[in-house]
N, C-alpha and C positions, 0 to 999 in steps of 0.2 A: 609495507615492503616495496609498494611498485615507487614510491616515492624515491624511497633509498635506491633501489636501482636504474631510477631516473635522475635522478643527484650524482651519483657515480658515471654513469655514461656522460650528463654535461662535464663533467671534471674531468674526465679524460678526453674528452674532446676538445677542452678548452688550453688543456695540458699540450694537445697535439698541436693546437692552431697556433699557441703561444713559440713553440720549436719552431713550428715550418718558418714565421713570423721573422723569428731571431735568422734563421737559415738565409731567408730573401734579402735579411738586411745585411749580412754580411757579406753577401752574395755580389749584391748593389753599392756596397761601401768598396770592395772590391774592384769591378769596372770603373768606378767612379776616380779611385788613385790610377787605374791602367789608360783611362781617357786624360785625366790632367798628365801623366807623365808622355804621354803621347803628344797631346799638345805644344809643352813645354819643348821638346825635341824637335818638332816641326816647328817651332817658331825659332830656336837656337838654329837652326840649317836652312830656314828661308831669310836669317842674317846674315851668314854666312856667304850665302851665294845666292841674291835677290833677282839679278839679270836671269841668271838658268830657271828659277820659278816663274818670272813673269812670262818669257818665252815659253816653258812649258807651260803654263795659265794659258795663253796664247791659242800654242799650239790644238791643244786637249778641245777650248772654245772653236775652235776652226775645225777639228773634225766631228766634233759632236754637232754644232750646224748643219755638215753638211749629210751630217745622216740623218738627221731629222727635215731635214728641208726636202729629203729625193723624196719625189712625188710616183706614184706607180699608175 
């Protein structure tokens, strides 16, 4: 008897890990099309207008220096 309800607890437990499982991956297939379609859209708009990105690239590089360079 302790066997069968030690065979039952792993099968539901296994039943449980198998969901969470399927849940993570859909989860991560998910971010995964919202990061390429991300990307695709920043690379279609840094075609577009390459001069305003590099300037802001630029820009962004020149203030983050110069907050990490103030010494206290």
């Amino acid at each position: 008897m302790e066997k069968l309800d030690k065979l039952v607890d792993e099968k539901a437990i296994r039943e449980k890990l198998d969901r969470n499982f399927g849940e993570v991956r859909d989860k991560f297939e998910s971010a995964r099309k919202t990061i390429e379609e991300k990307e695709e859209d920043m690379s279609k708009s840094i075609k577009k207008k390459p001069l305003e990105w590099v300037a802001g690239a630029f820009i962004g590089g020149l203030l983050l220096g110069s907050l990490f360079s103030r010494r206290r």
